[in-house]
N, CA and C atoms of all chains as a GROMACS GRO file, in nm:
protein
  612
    1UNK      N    1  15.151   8.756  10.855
    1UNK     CA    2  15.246   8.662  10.794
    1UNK      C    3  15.317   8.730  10.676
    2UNK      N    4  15.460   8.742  10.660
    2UNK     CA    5  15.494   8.770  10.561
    2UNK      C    6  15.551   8.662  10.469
    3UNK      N    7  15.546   8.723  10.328
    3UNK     CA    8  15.611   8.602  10.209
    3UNK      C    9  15.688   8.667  10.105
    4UNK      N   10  15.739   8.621  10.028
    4UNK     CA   11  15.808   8.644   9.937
    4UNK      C   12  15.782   8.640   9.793
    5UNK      N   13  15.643   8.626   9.801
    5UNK     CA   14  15.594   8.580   9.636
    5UNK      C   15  15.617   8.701   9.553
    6UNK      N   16  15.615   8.820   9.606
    6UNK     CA   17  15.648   8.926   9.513
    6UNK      C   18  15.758   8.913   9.478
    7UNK      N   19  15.904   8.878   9.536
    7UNK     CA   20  16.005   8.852   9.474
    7UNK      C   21  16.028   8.734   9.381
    8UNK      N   22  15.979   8.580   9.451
    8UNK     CA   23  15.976   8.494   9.370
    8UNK      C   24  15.913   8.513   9.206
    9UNK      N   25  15.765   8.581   9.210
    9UNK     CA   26  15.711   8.638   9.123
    9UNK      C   27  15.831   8.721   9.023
   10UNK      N   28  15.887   8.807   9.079
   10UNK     CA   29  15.966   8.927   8.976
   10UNK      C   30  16.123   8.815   8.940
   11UNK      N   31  16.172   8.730   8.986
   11UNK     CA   32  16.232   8.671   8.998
   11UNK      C   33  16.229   8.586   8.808
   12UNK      N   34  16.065   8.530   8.808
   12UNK     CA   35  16.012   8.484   8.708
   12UNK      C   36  15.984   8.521   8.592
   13UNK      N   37  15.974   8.686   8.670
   13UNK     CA   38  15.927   8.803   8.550
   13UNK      C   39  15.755   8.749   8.512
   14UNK      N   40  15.694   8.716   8.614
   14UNK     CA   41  15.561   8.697   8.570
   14UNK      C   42  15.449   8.813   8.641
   15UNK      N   43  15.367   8.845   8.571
   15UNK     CA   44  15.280   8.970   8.625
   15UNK      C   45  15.192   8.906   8.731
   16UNK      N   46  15.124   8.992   8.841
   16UNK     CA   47  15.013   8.938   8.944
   16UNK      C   48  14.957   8.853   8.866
   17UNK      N   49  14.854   8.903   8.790
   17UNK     CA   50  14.760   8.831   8.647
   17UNK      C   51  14.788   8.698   8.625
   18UNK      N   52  14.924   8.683   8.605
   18UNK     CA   53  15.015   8.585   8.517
   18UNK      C   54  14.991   8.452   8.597
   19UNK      N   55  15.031   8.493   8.763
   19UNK     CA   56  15.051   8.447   8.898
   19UNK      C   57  14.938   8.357   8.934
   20UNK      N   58  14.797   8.504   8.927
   20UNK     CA   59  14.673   8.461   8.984
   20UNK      C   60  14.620   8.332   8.900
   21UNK      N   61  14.694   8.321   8.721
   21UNK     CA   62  14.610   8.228   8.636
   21UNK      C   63  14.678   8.106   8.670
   22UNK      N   64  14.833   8.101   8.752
   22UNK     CA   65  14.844   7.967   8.743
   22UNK      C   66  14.798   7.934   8.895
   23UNK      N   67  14.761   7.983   8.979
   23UNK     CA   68  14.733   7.952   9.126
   23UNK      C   69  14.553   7.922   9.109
   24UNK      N   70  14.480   7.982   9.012
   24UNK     CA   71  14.383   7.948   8.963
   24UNK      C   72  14.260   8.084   9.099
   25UNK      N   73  14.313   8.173   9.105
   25UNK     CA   74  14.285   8.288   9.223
   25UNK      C   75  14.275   8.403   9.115
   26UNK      N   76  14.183   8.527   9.185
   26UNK     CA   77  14.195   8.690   9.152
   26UNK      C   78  14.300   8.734   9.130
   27UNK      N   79  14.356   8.816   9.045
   27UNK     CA   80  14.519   8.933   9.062
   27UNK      C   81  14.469   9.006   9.180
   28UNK      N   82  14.357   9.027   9.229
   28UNK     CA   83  14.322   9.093   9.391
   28UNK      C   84  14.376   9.027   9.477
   29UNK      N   85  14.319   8.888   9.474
   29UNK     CA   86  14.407   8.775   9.560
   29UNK      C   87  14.582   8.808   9.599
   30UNK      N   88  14.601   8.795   9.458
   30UNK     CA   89  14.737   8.760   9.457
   30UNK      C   90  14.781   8.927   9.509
   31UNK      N   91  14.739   9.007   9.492
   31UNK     CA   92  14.760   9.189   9.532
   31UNK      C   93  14.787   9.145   9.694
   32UNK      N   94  14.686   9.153   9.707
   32UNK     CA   95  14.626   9.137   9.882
   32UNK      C   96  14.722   9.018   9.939
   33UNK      N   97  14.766   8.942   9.903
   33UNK     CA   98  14.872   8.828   9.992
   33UNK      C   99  15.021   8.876   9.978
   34UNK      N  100  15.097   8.977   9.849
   34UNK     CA  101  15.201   9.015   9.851
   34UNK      C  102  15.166   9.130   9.957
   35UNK      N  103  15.066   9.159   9.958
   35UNK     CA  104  15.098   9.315  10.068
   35UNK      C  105  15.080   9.246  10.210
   36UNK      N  106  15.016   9.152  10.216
   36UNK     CA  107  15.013   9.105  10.342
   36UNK      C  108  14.888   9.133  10.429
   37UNK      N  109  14.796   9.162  10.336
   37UNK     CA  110  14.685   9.203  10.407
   37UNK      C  111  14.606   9.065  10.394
   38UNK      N  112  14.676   8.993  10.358
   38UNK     CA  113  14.537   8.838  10.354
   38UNK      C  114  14.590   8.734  10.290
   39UNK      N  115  14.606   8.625  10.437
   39UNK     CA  116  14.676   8.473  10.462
   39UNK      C  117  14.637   8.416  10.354
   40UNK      N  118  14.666   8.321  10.314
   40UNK     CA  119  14.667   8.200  10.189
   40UNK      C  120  14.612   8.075  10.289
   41UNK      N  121  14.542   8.001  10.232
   41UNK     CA  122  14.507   7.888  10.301
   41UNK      C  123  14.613   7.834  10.267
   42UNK      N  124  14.601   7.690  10.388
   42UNK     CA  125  14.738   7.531  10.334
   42UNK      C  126  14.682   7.548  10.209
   43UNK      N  127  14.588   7.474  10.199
   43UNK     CA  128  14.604   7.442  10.059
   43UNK      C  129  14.682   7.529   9.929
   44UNK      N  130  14.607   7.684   9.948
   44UNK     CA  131  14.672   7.770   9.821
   44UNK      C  132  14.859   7.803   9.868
   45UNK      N  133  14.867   7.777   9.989
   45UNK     CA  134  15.021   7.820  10.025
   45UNK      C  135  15.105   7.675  10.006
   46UNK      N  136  15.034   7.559   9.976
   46UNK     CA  137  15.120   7.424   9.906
   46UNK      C  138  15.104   7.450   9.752
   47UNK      N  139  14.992   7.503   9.704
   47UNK     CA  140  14.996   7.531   9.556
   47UNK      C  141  15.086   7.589   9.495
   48UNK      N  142  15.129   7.697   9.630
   48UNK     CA  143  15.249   7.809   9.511
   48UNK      C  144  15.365   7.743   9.570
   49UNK      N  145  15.389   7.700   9.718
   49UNK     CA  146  15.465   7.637   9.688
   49UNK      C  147  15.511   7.473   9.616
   50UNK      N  148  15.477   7.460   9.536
   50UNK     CA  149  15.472   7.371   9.424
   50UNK      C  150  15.488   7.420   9.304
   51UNK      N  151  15.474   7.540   9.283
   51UNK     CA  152  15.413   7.590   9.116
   51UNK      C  153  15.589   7.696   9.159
   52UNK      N  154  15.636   7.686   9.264
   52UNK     CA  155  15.835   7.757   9.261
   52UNK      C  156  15.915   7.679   9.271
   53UNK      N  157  15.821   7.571   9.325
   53UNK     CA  158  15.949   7.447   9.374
   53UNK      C  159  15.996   7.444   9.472
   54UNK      N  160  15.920   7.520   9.570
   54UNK     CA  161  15.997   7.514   9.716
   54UNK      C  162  15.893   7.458   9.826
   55UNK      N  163  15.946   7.483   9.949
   55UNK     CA  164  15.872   7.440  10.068
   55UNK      C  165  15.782   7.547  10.082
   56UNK      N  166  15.655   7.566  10.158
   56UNK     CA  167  15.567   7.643  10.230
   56UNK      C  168  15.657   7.756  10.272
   57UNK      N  169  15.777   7.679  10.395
   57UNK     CA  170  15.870   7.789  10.479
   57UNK      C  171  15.956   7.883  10.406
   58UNK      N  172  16.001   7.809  10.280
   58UNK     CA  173  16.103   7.883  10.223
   58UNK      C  174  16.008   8.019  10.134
   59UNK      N  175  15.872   8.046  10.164
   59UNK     CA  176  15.788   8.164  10.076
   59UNK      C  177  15.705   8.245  10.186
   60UNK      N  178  15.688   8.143  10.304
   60UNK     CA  179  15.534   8.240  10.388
   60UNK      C  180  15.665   8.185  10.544
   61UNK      N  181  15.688   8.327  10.583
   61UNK     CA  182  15.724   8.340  10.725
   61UNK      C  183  15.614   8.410  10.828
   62UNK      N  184  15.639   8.308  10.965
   62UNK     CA  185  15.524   8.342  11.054
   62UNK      C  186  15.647   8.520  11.107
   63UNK      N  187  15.522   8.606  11.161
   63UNK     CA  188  15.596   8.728  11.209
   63UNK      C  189  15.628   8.716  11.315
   64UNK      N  190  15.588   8.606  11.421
   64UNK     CA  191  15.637   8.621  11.541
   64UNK      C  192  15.768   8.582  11.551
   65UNK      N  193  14.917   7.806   7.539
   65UNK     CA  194  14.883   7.803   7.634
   65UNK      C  195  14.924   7.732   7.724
   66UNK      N  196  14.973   7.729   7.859
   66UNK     CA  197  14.998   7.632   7.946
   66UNK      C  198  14.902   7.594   7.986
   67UNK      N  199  14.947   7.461   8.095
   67UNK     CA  200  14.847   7.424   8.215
   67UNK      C  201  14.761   7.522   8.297
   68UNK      N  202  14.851   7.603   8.324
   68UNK     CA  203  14.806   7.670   8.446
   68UNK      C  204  14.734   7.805   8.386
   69UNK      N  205  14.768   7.827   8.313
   69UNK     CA  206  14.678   7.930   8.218
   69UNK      C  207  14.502   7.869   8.159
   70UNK      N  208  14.578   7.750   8.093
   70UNK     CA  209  14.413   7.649   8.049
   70UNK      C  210  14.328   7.660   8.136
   71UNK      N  211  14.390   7.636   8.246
   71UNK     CA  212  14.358   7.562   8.434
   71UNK      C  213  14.227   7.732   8.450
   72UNK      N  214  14.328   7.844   8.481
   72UNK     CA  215  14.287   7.968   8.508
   72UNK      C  216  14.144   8.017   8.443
   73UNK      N  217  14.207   8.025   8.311
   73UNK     CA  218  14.091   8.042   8.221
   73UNK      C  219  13.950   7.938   8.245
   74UNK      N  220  13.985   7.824   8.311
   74UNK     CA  221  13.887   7.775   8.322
   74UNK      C  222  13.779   7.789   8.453
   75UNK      N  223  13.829   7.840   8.538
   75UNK     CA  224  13.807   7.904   8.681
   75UNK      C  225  13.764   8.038   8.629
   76UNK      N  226  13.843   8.135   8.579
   76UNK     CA  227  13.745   8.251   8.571
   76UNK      C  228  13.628   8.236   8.493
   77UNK      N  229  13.645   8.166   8.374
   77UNK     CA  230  13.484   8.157   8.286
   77UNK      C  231  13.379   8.038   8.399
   78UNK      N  232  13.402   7.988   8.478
   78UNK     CA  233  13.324   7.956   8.554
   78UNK      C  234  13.298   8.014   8.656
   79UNK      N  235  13.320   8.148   8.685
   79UNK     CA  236  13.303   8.241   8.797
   79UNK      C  237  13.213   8.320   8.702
   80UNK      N  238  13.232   8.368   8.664
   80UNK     CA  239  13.192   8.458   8.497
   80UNK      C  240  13.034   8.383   8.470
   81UNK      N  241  12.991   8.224   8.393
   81UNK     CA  242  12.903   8.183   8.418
   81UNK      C  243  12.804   8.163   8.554
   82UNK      N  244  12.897   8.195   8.617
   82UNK     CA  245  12.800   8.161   8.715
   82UNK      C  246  12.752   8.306   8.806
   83UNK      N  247  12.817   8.388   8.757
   83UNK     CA  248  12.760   8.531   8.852
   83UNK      C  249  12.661   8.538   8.704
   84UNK      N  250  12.700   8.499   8.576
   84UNK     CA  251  12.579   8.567   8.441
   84UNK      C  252  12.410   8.541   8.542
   85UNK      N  253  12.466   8.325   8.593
   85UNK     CA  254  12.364   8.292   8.626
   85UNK      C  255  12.325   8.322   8.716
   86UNK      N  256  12.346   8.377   8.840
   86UNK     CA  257  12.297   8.425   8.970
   86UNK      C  258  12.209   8.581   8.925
   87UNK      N  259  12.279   8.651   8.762
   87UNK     CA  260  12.226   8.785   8.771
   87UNK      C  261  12.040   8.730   8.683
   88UNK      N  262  12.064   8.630   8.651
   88UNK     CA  263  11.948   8.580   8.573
   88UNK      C  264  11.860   8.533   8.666
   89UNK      N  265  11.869   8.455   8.761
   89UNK     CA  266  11.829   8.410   8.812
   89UNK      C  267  11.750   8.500   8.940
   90UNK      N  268  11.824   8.625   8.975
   90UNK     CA  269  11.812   8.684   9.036
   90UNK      C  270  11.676   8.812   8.983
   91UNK      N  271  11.714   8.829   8.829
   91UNK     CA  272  11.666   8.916   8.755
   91UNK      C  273  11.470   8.846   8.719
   92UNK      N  274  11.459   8.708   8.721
   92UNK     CA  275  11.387   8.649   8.727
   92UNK      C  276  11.247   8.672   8.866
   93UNK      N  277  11.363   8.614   8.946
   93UNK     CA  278  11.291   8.635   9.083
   93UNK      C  279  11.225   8.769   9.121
   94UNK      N  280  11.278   8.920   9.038
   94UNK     CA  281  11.219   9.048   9.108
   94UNK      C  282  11.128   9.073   9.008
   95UNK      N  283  11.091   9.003   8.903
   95UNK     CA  284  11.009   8.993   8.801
   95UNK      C  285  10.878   8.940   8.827
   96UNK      N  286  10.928   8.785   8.916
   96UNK     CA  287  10.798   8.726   8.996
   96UNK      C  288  10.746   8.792   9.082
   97UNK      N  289  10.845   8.854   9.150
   97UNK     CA  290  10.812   8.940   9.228
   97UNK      C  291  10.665   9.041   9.235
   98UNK      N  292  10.721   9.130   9.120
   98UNK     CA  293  10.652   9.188   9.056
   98UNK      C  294  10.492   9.186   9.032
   99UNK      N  295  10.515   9.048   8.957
   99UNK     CA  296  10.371   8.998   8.905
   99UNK      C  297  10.295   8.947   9.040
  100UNK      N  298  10.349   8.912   9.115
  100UNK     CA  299  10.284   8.832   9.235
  100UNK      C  300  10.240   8.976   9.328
  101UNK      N  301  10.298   9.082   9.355
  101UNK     CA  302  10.274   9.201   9.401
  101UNK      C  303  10.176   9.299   9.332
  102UNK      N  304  10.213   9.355   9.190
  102UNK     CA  305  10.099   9.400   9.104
  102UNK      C  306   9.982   9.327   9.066
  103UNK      N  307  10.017   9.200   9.051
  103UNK     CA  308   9.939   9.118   8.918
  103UNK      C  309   9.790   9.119   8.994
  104UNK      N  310   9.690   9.073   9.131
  104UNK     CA  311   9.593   9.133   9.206
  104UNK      C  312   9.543   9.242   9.099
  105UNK      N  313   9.636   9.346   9.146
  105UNK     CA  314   9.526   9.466   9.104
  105UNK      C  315   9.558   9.531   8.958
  106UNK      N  316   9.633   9.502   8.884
  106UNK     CA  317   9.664   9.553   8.741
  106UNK      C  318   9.621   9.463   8.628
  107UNK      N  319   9.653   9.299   8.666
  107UNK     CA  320   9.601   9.194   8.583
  107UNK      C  321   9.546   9.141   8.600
  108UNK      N  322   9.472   9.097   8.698
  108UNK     CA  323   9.393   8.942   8.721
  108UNK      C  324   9.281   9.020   8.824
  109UNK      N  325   9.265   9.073   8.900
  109UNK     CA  326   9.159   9.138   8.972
  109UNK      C  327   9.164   9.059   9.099
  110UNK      N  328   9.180   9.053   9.199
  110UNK     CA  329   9.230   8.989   9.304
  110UNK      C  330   9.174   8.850   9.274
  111UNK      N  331   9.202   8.739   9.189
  111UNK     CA  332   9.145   8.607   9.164
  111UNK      C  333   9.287   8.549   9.248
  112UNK      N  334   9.251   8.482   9.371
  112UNK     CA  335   9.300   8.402   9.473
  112UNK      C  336   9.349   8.320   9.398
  113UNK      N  337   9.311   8.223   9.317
  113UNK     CA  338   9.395   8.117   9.199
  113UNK      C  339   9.503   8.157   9.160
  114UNK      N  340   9.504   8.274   9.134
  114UNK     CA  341   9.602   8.299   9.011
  114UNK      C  342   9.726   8.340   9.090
  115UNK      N  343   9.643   8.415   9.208
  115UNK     CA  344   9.770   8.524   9.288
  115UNK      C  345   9.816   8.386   9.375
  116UNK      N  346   9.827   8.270   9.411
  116UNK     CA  347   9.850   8.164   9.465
  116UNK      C  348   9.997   8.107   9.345
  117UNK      N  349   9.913   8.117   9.277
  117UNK     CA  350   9.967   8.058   9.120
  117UNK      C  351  10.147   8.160   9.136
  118UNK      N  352  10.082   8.252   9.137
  118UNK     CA  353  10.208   8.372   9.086
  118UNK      C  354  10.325   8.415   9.248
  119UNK      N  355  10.239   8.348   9.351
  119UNK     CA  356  10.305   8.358   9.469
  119UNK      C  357  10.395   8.250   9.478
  120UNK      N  358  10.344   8.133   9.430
  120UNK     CA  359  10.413   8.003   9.418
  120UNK      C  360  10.494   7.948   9.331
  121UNK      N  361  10.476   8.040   9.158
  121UNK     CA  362  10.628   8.096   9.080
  121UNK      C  363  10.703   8.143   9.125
  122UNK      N  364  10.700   8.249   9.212
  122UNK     CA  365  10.807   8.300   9.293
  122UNK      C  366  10.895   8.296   9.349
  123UNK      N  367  10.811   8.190   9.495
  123UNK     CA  368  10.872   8.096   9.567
  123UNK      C  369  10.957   8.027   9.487
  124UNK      N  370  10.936   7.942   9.361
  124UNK     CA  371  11.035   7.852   9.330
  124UNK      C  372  11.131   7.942   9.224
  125UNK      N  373  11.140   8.004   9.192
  125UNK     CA  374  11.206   8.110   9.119
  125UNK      C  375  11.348   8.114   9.249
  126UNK      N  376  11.239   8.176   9.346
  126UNK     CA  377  11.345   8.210   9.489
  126UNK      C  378  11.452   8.107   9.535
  127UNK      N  379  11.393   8.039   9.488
  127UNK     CA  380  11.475   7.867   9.581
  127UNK      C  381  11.614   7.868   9.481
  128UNK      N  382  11.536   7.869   9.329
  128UNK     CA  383  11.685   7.890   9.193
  128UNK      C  384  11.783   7.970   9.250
  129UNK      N  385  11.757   8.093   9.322
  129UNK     CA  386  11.813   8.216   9.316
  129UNK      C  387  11.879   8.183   9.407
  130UNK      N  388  11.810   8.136   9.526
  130UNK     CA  389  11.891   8.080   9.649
  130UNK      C  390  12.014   7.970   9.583
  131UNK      N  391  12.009   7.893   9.527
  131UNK     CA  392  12.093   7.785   9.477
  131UNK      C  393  12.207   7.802   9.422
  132UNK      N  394  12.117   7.966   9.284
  132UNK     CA  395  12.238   7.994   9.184
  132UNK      C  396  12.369   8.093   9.298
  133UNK      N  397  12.308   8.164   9.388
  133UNK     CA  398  12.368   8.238   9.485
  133UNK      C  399  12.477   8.127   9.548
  134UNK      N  400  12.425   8.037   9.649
  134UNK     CA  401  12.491   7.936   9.655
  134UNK      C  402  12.636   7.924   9.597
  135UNK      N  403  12.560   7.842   9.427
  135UNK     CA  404  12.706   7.847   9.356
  135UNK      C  405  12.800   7.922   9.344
  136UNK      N  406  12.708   8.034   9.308
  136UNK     CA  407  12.844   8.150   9.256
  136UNK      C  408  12.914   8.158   9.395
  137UNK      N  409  12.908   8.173   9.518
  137UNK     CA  410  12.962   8.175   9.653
  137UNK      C  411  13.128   8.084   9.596
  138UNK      N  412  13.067   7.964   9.607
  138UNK     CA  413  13.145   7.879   9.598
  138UNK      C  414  13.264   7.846   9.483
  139UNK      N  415  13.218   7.942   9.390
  139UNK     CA  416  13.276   7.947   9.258
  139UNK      C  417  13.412   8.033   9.269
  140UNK      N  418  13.417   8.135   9.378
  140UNK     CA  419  13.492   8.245   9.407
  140UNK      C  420  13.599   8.211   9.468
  141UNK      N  421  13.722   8.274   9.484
  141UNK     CA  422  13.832   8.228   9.501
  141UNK      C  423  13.848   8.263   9.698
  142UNK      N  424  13.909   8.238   9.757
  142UNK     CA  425  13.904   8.169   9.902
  142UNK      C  426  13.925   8.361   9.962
  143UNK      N  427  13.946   8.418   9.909
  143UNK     CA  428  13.966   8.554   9.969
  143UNK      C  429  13.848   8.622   9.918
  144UNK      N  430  13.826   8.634   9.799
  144UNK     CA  431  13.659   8.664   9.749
  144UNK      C  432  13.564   8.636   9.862
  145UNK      N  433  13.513   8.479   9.883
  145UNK     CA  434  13.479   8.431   9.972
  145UNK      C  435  13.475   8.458  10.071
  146UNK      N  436  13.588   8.495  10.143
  146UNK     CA  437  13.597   8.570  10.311
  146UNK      C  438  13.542   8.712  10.303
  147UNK      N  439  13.544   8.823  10.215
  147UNK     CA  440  13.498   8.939  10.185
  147UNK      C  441  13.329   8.952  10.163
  148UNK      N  442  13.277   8.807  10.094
  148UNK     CA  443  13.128   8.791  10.119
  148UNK      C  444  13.080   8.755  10.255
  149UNK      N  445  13.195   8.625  10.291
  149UNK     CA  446  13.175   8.585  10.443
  149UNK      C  447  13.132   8.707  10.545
  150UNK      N  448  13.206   8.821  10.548
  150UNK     CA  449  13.191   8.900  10.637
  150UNK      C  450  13.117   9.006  10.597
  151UNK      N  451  13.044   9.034  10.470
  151UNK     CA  452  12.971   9.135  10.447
  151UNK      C  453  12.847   9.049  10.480
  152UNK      N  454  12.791   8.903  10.504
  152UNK     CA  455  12.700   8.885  10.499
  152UNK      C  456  12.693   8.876  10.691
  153UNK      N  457  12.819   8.876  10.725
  153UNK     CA  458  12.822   8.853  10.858
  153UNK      C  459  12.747   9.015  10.965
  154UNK      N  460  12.789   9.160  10.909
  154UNK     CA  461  12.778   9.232  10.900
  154UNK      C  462  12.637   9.279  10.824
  155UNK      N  463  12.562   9.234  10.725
  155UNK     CA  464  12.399   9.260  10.642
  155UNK      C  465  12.350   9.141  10.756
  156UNK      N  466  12.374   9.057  10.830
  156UNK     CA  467  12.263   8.956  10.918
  156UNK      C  468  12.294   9.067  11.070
  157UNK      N  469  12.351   9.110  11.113
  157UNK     CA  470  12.411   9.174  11.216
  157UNK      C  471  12.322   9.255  11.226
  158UNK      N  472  12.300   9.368  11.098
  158UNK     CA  473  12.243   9.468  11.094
  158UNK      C  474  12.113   9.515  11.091
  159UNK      N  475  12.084   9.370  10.984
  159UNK     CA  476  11.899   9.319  10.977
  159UNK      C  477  11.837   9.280  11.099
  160UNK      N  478  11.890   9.208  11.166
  160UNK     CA  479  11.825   9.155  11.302
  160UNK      C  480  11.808   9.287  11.390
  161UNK      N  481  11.922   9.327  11.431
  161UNK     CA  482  11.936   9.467  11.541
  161UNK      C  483  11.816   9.546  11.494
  162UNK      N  484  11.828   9.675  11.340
  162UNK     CA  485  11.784   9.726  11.312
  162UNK      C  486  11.625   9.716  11.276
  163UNK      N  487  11.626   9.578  11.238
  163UNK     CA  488  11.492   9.542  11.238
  163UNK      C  489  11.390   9.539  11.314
  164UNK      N  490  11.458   9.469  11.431
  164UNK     CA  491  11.397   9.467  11.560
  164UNK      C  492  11.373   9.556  11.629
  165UNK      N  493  11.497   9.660  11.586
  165UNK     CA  494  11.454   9.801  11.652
  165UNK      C  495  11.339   9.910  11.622
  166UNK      N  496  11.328   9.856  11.465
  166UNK     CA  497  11.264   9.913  11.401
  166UNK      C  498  11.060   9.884  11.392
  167UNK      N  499  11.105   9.765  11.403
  167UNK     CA  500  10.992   9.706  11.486
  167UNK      C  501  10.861   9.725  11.609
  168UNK      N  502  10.986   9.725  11.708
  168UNK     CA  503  10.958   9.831  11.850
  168UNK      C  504  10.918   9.983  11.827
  169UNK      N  505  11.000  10.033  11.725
  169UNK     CA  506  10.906  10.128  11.722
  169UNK      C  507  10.802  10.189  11.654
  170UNK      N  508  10.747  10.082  11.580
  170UNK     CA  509  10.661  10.090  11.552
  170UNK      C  510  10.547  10.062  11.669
  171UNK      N  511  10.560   9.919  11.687
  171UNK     CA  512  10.477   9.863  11.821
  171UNK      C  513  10.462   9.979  11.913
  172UNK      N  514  10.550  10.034  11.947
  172UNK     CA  515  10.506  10.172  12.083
  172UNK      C  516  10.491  10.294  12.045
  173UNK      N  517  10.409  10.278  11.890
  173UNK     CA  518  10.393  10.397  11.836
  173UNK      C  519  10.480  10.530  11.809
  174UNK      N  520  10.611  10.507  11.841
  174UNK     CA  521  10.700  10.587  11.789
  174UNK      C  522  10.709  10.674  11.668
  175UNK      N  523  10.687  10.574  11.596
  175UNK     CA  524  10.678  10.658  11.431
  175UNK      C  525  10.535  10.637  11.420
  176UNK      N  526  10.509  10.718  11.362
  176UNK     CA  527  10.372  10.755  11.288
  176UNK      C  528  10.313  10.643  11.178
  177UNK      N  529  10.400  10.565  11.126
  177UNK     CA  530  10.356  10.484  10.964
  177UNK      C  531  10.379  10.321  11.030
  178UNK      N  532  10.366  10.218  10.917
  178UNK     CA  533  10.385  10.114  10.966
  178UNK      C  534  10.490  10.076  10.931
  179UNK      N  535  10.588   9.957  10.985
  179UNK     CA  536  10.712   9.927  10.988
  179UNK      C  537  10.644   9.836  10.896
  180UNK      N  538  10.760   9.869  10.754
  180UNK     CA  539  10.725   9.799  10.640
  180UNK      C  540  10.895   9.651  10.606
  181UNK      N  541  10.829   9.550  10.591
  181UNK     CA  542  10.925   9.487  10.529
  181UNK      C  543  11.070   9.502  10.450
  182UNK      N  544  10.956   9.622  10.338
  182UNK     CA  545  11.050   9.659  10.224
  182UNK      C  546  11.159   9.763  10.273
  183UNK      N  547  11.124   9.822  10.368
  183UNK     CA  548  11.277   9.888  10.418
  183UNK      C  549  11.390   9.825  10.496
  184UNK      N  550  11.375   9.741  10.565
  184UNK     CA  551  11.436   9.604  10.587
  184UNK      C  552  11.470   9.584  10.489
  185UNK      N  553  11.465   9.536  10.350
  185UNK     CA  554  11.507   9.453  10.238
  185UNK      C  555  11.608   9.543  10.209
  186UNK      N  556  11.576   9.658  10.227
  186UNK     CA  557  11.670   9.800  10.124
  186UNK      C  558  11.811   9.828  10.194
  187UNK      N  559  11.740   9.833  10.341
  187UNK     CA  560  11.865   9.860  10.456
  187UNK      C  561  11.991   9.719  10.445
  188UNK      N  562  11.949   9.575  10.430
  188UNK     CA  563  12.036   9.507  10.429
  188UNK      C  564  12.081   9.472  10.301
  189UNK      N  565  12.034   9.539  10.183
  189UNK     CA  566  12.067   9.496  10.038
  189UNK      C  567  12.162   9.623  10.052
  190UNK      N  568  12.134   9.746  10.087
  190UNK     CA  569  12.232   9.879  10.130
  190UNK      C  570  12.369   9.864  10.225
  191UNK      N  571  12.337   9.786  10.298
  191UNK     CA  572  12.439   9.734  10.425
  191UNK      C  573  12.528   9.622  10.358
  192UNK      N  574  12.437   9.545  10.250
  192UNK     CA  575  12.564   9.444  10.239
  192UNK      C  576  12.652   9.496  10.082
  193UNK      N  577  12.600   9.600  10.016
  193UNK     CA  578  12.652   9.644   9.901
  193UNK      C  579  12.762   9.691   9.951
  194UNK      N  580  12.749   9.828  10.070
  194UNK     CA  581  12.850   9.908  10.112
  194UNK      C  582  12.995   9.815  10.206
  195UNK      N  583  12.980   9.718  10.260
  195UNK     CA  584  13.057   9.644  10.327
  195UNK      C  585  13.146   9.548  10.190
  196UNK      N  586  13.050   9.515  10.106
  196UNK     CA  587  13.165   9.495   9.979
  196UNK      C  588  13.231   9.571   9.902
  197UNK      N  589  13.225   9.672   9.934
  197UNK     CA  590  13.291   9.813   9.882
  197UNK      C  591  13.395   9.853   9.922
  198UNK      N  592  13.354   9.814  10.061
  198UNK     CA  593  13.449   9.922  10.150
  198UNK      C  594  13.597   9.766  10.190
  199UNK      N  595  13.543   9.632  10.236
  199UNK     CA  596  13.595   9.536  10.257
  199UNK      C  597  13.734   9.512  10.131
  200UNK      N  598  13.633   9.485   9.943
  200UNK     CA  599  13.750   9.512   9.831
  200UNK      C  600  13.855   9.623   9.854
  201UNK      N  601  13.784   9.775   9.912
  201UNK     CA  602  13.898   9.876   9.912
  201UNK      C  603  14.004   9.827   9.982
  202UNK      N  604  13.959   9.757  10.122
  202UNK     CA  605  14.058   9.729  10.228
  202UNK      C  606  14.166   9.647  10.192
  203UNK      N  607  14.126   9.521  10.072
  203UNK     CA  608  14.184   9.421  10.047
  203UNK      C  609  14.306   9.478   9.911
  204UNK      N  610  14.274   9.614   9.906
  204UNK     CA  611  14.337   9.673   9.772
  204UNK      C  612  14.500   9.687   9.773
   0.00000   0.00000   0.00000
């Protein structure tokens, strides 16, 4: 699955760290889901999208 | 401070307390350990009372440890979690097979010594250290 939180993130100018404290997750977490090596549950993928203001779709695209 | 910072901070110092408590709890239990293993022949002289006594601190020591383990599991954030998920999936994988194998050969006299417990304990405390090692690198 890819997403966009690294841009939304730099967008904000907020660090992984910054990211992981308001999603309430690791800066590993948050490492590991911009690279794409590891899905977000619904739940944490409604969290961030809530904490940008957008939809789920408009941050996490399926690859197929 | 914001919300979500307050929020954060409050999630990591409860990850933080609760691995202190799993290392206490844990640090406890190889202590009982200890005494319930030595205590026979260094302190008490094999008095059945006592070594009952010190087998049965243990046990409930163990159950804490089991509990505080538990928590801290649960304390960890949902990708943490999947990285224990599968190192423990991988240390039960390895204990059963190897054990059993290890077992057998003892039973058909293969090796010379007796198939001891405590290498079992070492092999899957070894198996599940290295799979969280190698699993964090992956997640890097």
């Amino acid at each position: 699955m890819k997403n966009r939180l690294k841009v939304l993130r730099a967008e904000r100018d907020w660090t992984q760290a910054q990211l992981a404290e308001k999603l309430e997750v690791s800066r590993q977490t948050i490492n590991a889901i911009e690279k794409g090596k590891f899905d977000p549950s619904l739940p944490l993928a409604f969290k961030a999208a809530r904490l940008f203001g957008l939809s789920i779709e408009d941050i996490f695209k399926d690859q197929e | 401070m914001n919300d979500g910072q307050t929020q954060n901070r409050g999630w990591q110092a409860k990850v933080r307390t609760q691995t202190r408590k799993l290392g206490y709890w844990t640090l406890a239990w190889v202590l009982t350990m200890a005494l319930a293993t030595f205590g026979p022949k260094f302190l008490w002289e094999s008095s059945a009372l006592i070594s009952v006594a010190a087998i049965g601190l243990n046990l409930l020591i163990g159950i804490g440890m089991i509990v505080a383990n538990k928590e801290h599991l649960t304390s960890l954030d949902e990708m943490q979690q999947k990285i224990h998920l599968e190192a423990m999936a991988v240390t039960l994988g390895v204990g059963l097979v190897a054990g059993l194998a290890y077992s057998n050969l003892d039973i058909s006299n293969v090796i010379s010594f007796d198939a001891e417990i405590g290498h079992l304990v070492i092999l899957m405390s070894l198996t599940y250290l290295a799979t969280l090692v190698m699993l964090n690198r992956k997640m890097r």
